[in-house]
Every structure is written in structure tokens, then in C-alpha cells.
ZAKE-800833 format. One record per residue (C-alpha): chain; x negated, y negated, z negated. Coordinates in Angstrom, 2 decimals, m for minus. Example, Ala and Ser with C-alpha at 12.3 -4.5 7.8 and 13.67 -1.06 7.14 Angstrom:
+------+---------+---------+---------+
: unit :       u :       v :       w :
+------+---------+---------+---------+
:    A :  m12.30 :    4.50 :   m7.80 :
:    A :  m13.67 :    1.06 :   m7.14 :
+------+---------+---------+---------+
//
This chain:
+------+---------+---------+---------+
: unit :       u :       v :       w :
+------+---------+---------+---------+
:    A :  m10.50 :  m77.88 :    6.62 :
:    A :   m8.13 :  m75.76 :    8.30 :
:    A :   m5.15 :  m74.64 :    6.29 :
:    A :   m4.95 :  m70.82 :    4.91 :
:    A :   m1.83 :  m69.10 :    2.81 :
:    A :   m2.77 :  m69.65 :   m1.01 :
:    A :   m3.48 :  m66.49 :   m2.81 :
:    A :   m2.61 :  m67.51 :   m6.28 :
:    A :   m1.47 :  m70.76 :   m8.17 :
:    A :   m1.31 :  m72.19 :  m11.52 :
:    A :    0.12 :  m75.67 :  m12.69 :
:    A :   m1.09 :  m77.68 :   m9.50 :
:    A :   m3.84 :  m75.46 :   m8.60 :
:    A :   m3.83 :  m73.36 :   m5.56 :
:    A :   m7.17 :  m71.33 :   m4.28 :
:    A :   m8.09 :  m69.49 :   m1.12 :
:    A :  m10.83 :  m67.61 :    0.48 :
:    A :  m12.86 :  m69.91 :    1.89 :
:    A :  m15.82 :  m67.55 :    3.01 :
:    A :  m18.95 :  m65.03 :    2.25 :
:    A :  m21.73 :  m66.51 :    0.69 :
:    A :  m25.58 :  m65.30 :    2.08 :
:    A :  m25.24 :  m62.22 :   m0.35 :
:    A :  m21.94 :  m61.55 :    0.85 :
:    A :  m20.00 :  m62.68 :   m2.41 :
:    A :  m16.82 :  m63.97 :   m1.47 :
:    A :  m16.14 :  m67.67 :   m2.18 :
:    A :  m12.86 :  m69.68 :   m3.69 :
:    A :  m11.92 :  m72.92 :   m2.46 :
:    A :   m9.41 :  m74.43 :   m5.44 :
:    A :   m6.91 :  m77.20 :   m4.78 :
:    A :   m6.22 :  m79.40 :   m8.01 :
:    A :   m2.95 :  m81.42 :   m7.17 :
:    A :   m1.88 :  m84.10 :   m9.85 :
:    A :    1.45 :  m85.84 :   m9.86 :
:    A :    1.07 :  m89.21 :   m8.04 :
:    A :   m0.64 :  m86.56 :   m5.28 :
:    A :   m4.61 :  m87.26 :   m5.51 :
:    A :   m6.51 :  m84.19 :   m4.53 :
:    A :   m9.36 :  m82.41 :   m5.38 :
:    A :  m11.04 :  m79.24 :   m3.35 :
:    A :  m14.07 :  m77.67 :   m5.78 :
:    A :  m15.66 :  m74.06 :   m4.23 :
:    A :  m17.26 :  m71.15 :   m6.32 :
:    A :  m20.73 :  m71.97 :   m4.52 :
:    A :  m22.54 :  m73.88 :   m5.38 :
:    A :  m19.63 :  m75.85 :   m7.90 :
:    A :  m19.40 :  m78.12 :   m4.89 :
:    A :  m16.39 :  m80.27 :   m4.92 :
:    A :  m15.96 :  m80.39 :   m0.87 :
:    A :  m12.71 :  m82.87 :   m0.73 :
:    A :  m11.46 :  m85.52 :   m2.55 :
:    A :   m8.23 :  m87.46 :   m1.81 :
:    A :   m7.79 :  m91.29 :   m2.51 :
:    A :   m5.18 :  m93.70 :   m2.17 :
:    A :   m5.82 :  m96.90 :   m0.80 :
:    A :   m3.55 : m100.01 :   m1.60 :
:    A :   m1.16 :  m99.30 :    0.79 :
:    A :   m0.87 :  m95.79 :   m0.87 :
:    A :   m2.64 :  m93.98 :    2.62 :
:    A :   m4.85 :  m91.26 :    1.35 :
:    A :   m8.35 :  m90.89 :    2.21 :
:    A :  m10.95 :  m88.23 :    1.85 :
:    A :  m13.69 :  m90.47 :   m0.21 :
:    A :  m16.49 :  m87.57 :   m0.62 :
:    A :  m19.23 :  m86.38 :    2.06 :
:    A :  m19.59 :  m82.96 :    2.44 :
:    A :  m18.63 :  m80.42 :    5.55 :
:    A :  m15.73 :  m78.48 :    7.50 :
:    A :  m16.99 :  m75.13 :    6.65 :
:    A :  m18.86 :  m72.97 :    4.40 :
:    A :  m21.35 :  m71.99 :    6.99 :
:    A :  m22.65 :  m75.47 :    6.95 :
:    A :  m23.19 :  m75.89 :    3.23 :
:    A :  m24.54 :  m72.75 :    3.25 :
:    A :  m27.27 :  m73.93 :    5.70 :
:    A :  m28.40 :  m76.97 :    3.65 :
:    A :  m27.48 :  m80.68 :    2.56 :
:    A :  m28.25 :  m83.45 :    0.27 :
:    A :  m26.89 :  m81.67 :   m2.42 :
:    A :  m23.37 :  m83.01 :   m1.16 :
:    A :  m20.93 :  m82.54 :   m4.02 :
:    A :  m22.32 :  m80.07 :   m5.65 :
:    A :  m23.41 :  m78.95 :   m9.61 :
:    A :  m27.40 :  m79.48 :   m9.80 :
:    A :  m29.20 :  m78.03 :  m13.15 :
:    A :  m30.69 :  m76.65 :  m14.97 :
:    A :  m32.38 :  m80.29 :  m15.01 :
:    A :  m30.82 :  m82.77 :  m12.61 :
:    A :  m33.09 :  m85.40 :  m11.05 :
:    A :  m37.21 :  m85.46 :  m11.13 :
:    A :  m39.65 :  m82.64 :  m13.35 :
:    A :  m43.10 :  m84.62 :  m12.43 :
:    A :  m45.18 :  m81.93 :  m11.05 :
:    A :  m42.83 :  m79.14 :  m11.56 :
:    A :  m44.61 :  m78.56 :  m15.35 :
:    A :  m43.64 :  m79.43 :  m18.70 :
:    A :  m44.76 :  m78.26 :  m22.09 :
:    A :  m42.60 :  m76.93 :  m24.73 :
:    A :  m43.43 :  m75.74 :  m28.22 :
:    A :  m46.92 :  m75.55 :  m26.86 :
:    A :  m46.57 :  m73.60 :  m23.84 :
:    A :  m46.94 :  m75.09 :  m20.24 :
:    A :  m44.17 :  m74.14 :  m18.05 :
:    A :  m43.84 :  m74.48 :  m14.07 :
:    A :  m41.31 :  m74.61 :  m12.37 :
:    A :  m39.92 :  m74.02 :   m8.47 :
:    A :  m41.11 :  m77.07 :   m6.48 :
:    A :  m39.39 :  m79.02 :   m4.16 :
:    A :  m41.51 :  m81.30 :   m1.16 :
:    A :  m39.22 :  m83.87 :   m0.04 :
:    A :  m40.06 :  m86.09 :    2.73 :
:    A :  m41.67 :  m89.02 :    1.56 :
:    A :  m42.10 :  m87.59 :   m1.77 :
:    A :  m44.93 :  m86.15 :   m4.03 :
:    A :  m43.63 :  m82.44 :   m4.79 :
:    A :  m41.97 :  m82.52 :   m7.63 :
:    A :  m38.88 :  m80.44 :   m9.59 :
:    A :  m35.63 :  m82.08 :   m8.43 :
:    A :  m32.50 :  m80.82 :   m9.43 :
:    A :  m33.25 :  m77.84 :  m10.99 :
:    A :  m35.03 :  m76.43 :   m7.74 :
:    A :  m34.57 :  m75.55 :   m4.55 :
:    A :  m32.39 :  m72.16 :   m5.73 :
:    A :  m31.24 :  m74.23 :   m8.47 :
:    A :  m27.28 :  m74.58 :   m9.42 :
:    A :  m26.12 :  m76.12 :   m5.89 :
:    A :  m27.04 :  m72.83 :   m4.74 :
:    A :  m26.01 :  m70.21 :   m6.67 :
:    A :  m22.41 :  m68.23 :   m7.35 :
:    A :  m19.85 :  m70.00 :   m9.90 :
:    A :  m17.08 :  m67.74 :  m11.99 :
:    A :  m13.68 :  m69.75 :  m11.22 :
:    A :  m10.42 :  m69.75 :  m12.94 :
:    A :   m7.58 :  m72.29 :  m12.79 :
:    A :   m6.88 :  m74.77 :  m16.56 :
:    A :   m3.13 :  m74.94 :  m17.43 :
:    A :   m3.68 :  m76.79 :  m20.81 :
:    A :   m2.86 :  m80.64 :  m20.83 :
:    A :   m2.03 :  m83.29 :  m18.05 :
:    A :   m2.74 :  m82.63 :  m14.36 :
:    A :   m4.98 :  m79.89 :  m12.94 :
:    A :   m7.86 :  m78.31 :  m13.46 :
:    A :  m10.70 :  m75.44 :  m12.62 :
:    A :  m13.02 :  m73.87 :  m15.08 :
:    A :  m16.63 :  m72.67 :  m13.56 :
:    A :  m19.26 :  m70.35 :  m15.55 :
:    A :  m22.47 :  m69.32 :  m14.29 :
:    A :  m24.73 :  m67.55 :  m16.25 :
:    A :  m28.61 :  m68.75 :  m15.62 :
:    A :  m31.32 :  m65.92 :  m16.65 :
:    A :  m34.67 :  m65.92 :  m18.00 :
:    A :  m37.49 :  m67.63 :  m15.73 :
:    A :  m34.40 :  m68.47 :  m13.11 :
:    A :  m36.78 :  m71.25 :  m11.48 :
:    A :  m39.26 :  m71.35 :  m13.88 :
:    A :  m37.07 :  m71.59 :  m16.80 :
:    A :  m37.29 :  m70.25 :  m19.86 :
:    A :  m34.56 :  m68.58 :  m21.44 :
:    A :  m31.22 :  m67.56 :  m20.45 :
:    A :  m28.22 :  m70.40 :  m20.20 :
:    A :  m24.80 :  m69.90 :  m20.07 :
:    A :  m22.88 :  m72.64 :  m18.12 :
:    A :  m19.51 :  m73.56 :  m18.37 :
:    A :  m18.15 :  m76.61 :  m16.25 :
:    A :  m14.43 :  m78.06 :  m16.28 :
:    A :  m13.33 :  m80.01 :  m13.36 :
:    A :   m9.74 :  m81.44 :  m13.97 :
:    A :   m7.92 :  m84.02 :  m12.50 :
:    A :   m5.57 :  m85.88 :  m14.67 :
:    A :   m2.29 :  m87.73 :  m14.26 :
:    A :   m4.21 :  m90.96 :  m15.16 :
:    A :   m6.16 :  m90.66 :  m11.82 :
:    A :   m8.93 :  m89.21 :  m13.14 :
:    A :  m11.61 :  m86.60 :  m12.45 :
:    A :  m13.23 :  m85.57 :  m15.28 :
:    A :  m16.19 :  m83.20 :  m15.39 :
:    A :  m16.88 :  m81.22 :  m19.29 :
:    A :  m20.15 :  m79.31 :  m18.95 :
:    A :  m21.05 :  m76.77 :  m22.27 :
:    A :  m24.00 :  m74.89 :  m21.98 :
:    A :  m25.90 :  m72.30 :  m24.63 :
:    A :  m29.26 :  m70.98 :  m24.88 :
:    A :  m31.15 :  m67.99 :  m26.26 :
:    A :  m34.54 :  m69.44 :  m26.12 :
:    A :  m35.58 :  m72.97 :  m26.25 :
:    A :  m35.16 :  m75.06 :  m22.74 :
:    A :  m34.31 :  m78.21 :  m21.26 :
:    A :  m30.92 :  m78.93 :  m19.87 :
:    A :  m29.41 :  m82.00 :  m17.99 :
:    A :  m26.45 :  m81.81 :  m15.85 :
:    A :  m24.82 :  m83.67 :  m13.45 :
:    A :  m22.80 :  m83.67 :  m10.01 :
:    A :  m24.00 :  m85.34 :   m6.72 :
:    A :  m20.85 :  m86.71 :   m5.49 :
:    A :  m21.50 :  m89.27 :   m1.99 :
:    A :  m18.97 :  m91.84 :   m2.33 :
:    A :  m17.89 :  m93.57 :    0.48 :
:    A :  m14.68 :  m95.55 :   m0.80 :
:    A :  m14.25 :  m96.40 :    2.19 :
:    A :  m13.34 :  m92.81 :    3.66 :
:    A :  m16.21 :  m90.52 :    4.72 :
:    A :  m17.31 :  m90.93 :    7.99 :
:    A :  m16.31 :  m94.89 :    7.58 :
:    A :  m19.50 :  m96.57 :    8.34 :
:    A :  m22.07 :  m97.32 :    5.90 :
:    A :  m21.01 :  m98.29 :    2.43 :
:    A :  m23.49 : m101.43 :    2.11 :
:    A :  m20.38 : m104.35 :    1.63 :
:    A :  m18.65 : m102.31 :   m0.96 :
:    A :  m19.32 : m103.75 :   m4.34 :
:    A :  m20.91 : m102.49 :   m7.27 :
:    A :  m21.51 : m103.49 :  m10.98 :
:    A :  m23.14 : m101.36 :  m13.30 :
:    A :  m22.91 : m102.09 :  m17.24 :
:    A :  m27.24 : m101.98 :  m17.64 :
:    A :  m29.24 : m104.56 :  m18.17 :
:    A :  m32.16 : m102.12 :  m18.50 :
:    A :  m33.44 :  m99.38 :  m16.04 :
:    A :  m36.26 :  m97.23 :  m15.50 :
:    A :  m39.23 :  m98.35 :  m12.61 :
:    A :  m40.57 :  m95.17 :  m10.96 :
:    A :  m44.12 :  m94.25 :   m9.10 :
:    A :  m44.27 :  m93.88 :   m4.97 :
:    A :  m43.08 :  m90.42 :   m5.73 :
:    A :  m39.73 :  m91.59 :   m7.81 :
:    A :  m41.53 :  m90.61 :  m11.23 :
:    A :  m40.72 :  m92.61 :  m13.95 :
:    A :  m43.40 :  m95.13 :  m15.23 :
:    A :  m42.49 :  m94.65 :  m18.97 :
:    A :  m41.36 :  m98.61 :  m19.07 :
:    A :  m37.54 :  m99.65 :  m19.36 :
:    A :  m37.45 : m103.00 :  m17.87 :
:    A :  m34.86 : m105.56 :  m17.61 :
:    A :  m32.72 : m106.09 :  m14.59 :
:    A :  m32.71 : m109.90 :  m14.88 :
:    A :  m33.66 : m112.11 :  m12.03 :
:    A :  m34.29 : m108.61 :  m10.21 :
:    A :  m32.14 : m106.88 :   m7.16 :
:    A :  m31.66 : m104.50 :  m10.06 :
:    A :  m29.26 : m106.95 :  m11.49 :
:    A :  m26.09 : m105.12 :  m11.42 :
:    A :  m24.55 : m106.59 :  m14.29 :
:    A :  m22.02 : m108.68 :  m12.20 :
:    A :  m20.40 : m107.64 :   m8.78 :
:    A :  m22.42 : m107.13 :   m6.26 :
:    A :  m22.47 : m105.62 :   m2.56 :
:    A :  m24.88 : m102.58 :   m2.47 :
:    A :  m26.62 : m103.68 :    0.53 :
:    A :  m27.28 : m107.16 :   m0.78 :
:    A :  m30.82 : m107.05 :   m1.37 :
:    A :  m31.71 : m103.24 :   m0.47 :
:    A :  m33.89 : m103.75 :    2.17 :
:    A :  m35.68 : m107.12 :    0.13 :
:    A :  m39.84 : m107.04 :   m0.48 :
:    A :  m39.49 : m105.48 :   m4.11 :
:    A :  m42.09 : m102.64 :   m4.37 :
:    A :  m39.70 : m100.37 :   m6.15 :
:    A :  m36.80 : m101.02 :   m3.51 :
:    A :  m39.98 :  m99.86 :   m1.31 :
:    A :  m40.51 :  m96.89 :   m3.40 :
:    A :  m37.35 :  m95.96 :   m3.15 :
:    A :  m36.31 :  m96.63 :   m0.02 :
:    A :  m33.61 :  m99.15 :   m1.75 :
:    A :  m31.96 :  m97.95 :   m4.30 :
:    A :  m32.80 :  m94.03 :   m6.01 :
:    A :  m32.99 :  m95.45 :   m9.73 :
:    A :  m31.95 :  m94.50 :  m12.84 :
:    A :  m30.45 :  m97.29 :  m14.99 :
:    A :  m29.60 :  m97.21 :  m18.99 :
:    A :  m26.64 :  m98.00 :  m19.88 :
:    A :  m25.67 : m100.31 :  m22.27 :
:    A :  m23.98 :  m98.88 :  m24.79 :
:    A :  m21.86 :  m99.31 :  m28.06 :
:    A :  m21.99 :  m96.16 :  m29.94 :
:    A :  m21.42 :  m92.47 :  m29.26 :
:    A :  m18.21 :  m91.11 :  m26.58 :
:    A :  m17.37 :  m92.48 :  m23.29 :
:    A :  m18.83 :  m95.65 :  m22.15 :
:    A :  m18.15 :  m97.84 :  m18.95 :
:    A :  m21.45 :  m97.21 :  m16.72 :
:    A :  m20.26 :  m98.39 :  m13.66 :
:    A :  m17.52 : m100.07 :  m11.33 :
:    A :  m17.70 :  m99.21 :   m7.49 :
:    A :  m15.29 : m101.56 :   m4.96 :
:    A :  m13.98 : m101.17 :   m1.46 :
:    A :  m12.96 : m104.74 :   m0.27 :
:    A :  m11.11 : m102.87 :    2.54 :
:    A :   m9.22 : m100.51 :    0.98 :
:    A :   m8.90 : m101.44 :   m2.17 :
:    A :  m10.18 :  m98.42 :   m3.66 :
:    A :  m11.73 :  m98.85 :   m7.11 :
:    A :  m13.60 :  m96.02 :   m9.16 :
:    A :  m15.03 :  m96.75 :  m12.55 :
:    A :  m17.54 :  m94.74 :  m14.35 :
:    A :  m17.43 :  m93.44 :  m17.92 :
:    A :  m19.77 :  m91.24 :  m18.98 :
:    A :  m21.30 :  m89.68 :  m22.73 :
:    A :  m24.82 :  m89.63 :  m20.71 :
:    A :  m27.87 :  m92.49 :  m21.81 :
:    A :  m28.62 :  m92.87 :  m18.09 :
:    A :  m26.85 :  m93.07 :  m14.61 :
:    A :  m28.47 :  m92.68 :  m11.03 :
:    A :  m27.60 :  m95.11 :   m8.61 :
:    A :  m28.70 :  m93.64 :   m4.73 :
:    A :  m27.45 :  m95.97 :   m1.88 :
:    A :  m27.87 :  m92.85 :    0.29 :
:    A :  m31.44 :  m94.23 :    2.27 :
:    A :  m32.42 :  m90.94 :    3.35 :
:    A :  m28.78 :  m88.86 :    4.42 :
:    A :  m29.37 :  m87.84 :    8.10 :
:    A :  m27.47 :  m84.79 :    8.64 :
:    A :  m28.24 :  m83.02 :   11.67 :
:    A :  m24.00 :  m80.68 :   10.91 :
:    A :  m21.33 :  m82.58 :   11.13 :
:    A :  m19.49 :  m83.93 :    8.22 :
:    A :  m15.78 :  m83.47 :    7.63 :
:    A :  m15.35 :  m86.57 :    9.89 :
:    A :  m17.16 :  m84.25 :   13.03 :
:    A :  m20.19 :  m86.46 :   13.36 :
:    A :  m23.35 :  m86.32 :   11.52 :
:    A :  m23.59 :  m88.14 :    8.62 :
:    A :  m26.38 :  m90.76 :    8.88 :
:    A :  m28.25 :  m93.23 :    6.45 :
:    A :  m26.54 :  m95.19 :    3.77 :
:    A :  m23.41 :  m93.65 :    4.49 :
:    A :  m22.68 :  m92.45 :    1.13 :
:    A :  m23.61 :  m93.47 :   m2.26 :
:    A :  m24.50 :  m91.72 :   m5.66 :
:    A :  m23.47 :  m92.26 :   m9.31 :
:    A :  m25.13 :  m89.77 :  m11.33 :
:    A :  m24.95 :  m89.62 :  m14.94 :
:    A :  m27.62 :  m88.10 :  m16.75 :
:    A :  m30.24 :  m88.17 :  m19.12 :
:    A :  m33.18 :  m90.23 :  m18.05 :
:    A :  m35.38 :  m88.51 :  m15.16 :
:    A :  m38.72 :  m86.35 :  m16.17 :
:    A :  m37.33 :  m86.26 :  m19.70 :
:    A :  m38.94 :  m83.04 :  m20.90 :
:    A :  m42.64 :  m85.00 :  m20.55 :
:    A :  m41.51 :  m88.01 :  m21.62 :
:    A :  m41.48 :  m88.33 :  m25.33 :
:    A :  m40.39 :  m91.63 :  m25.80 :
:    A :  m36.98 :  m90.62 :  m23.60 :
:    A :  m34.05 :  m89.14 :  m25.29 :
:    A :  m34.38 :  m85.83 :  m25.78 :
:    A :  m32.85 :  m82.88 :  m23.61 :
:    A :  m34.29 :  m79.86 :  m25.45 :
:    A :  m31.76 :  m77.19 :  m26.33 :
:    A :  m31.73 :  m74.83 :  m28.78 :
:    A :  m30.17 :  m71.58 :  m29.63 :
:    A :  m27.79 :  m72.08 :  m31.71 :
:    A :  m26.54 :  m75.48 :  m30.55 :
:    A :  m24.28 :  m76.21 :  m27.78 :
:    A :  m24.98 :  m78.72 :  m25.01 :
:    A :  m21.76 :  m80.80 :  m24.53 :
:    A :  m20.84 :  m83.80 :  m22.53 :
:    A :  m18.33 :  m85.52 :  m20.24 :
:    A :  m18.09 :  m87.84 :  m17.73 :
:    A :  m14.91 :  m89.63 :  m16.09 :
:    A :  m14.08 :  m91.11 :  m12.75 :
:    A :  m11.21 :  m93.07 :  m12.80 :
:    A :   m9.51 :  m94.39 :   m9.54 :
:    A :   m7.10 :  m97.18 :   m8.85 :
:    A :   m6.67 : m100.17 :   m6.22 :
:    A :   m7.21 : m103.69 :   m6.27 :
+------+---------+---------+---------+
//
């Protein structure tokens, strides 16, 4: 992305203009900046985080994230590359639920290979709309706060949500997300950013040798159309066995109707945890580079996506299309098709209570 004059700073954030949404809205590109120099670009549409600067273990930055050189591109359509996705992230079976008795139905979304379904709170969902922005000052490192306000029947929905996301990154070599969100009517919320990792450096081949481990021993087998089945089932003697290192591509392309499902791996996985706060999910690994990235996360549930069905026809940041496999996914989240699911932890909110939770990437080399 080209370089522009700042128009305001604050603590080791710096925005600019980066463009004119469809509407016409203008749109900030902020610049988080911590002190051993990682870097973070996040943009008032869509909450996308565009740019993400890495280390490797000689200490030569990389951009790790896929996403594009300009807003024109995001603005015609991706895989959701880096951006916030609500009000539910992941799969609505059908596009209905029922709540307190009354059937809702929601904006639909017909994926290729997929039975329609609601995925990521629709095709206007958050990924597409206008975010407030305003640099953090408060604590270690830097930091952007984003509010969108969600009205009544906003894809189906019922109610109005206010949203409030924090990205910061910390001295600690950290990104942390902090999502809050309130209701006036009963509704379901589940957030979560769609981040494609490539440790490696986007645009640096596909990311099937770099390693992963995932803290589950349990996840959740979906339908042909990536619906859950209701059953949690171990990962034992399955290529759903994360629970020790292993390369992503290992067994991806290996007879196991739900790899086939899938396309490899689109799965959510439960994580095993301890008790309440941040918990380990998941450890990703470039052998390469170096570059390490742990999970931790206050969510039941992360999303592994090995990135089977990218195929960009913009370019990416790197000035070719992105193509398949490419990137990967760790999304945390409550457990996909929640609202009709009640055996599934709950994401109903209610006025009066306030949806909180936080998730942490943490970088280093090895």
C-alpha cells in the first residue's frame, strides 16, 4: 500500500484516508506501531485488518495476512479476508432459527459447493458495513477502538446491537481483539475475525508444511453442507488429531468423508479447557521462518480452514491472485449453528447483559 501523509496520531497509531466506500463514506486506514516495530493496518470498513507485520528469526519483517492493495478491491468482494464477521460468525442452518417462540430468517448466503445457509452474519453482514474508529492510548503498545451500531431486522435480526471492538497490539507481541456488544431485544451474537495466515508471508506458496497443534481432543463433524451433526467426537486415531504437531497438509486430501465434506479442513474444534479466561487453543509454525503464533482465546470453539476454496480472481498484496490453500484460518467462536442447537453453549443475548470476550495472538520465533 502506497504511502500517504498521516492525518493524526496517538501513542503509536497513525491513520489516513484510505478511500470512499460504495455509499461514499470516507474510510480510515490506522497504523498500530508497538515498540520492537510489529505492525498492524485495521480500516473503518468492514473492521478489516488489511496488513500485518512479522518478524522472522532473523528479525526480517513480513506481511503474514491475505488481503489486497486497495480499497477498490475489498470493496468488490473476498473471502472475508481480515475482516469483523457478525452478527453470528460461521453457519445459521437454513438461514432460520427460533427464539422465544418466534421463527426468524435470516439473509442467505449460496456458496459454491454449499447448501444455502447463514454464514457470517450474511452477505451485508459486519465485513461489509461502516466501523466508528478512534485510536486507544491506555496501557502497553497500540491500539484502535471500532463501534458499529447494528439495527433492528439488519439481516434478519432481531433487535438492535451495539458493537464495540478493540484491536491493540501490545509490547508482548500481541494482537488482541476485545469485542462488547449490547442488545435491546433478545438475539444471538457470536463474533469473530477471519484473519488468512500465511506465516510464511502472503503470497509465499501454500501453507500446507507449516505446522499446527491445536489443544482439542474433541470437535464437531458437519453435514455435506458444513452443518453441524449435533455429535462432538474425539479426534483420536483421526486426521483431526491435532493434539501434537502436525503439518496442515498432512492428511488433507486423505479418504475421510468429512475431509471430503469439507474440502480438508473447515471444522470447528472444542477446546479443551481448564476453567473460565484465556485458554491456549492453538499453536501455528513456520519451519522456514521461524514464525510462531499461538492462540488464546475466552471462546468454547475455534475454526480451523486450511483455505481449500481461496481463488481470487484481484490480486493480493503480493500482485498475483491468491489461489487455494494459500492461507489458513483460526477462528474462535462459539460452536457453529448454535442458536438451533440446544445442546451447544448458548449465544443468546439479552438486554441488559453485555456480550464480552477476548482473544489473543501472540507471535514469536523459533
Amino acid at each position: 500500500m502506497p504511502d500517504q501523509p498521516s492525518s493524526s496520531r496517538s501513542a503509536g497509531v497513525t491513520s489516513r484516508l484510505f478511500g470512499q466506500d460504495g455509499p461514499g463514506r470516507p474510510v480510515t486506514l490506522f497504523t498500530l506501531v508497538n515498540a520492537h516495530g510489529l505492525q498492524a493496518e485495521i480500516m473503518t470498513y468492514g473492521g478489516i485488518l488489511t496488513r500485518l507485520l512479522v518478524p522472522d528469526r532473523s528479525g526480517q519483517p513480513a506481511d503474514i495476512v491475505l488481503g489486497h492493495p486497495t480499497l477498490a478491491d475489498y470493496l468488490a468482494g473476498t473471502p472475508y479476508f481480515g475482516a469483523l464477521i457478525g452478527r453470528v460468525g460461521n453457519r445459521i442452518a437454513g438461514g432460520r432459527f427460533v427464539l422465544d417462540g418466534t421463527v426468524f430468517r435470516l439473509a442467505t448466503n449460496d456458496a459454491p459447493g454449499n447448501r444455502p445457509c447463514h454464514l457470517h452474519g450474511g452477505p451485508g453482514g459486519f465485513h461489509r458495513v461502516h466501523w466508528e474508529g478512534e485510536p486507544l492510548d491506555r496501557g502497553g503498545g497500540a491500539g484502535v477502538r471500532l463501534r458499529y451500531r447494528s439495527p433492528d431486522g439488519e439481516e434478519g435480526y432481531p433487535g438492535t446491537l451495539d458493537v464495540t471492538v478493540d484491536y491493540r497490539l501490545t509490547d508482548r507481541d500481541a494482537l488482541t481483539l476485545d469485542y462488547r456488544a449490547v442488545c435491546d431485544r433478545p438475539t444471538p451474537v457470536n463474533l469473530t475475525q477471519h484473519n488468512y495466515y500465511n506465516l510464511r508471508g502472503e503470497g509465499g506458496g501454500d501453507i500446507l508444511d507449516q505446522v499446527l497443534t491445536l489443544r482439542a481432543g474433541r470437535f464437531t463433524p458437519v453435514d455435506p453442507g458444513l452443518i453441524p451433526t449435533g455429535e462432538r467426537a474425539p479426534v483420536s486415531g483421526t486426521p483431526f488429531d491435532f493434539t501434537r504437531p502436525r503439518r496442515m497438509g498432512e492428511a488433507i486430501d486423505g479418504p475421510d468423508p468429512q475431509l471430503r465434506h469439507g474440502g480438508g479442513y473447515d471444522h470447528n474444534w472444542i477446546i479443551d479447557r481448564d476453567g473460565p479466561g484465556l485458554a491456549l487453543a492453538a499453536t501455528a509454525w513456520d519451519p522456514v521462518s521461524g514464525r510462531r503464533m499461538e492462540v488464546w482465546t475466552e471462546e468454547p470453539g475455534i475454526q480451523f480452514y486450511a483455505g481449500s476454496s481461496i481463488a481470487t480472481t484481484r490480486p493480493g498484496k503480493c500482485g498475483r491472485p491468491y489461489r487455494a490453500r494459500q492461507g489458513f484460518c483460526l477462528e474462535t467462536q462459539h460452536f457453529p449453528d448454535s442458536p438451533n442447537r440446544e445442546d451447544f453453549p448458548s449465544i443468546i443475548l439479552r438486554p441488559g447483559q453485555v456480550y464480552h470476550t477476548a482473544t489473543e495472538y501472540r507471535f514469536s520465533v523459533r
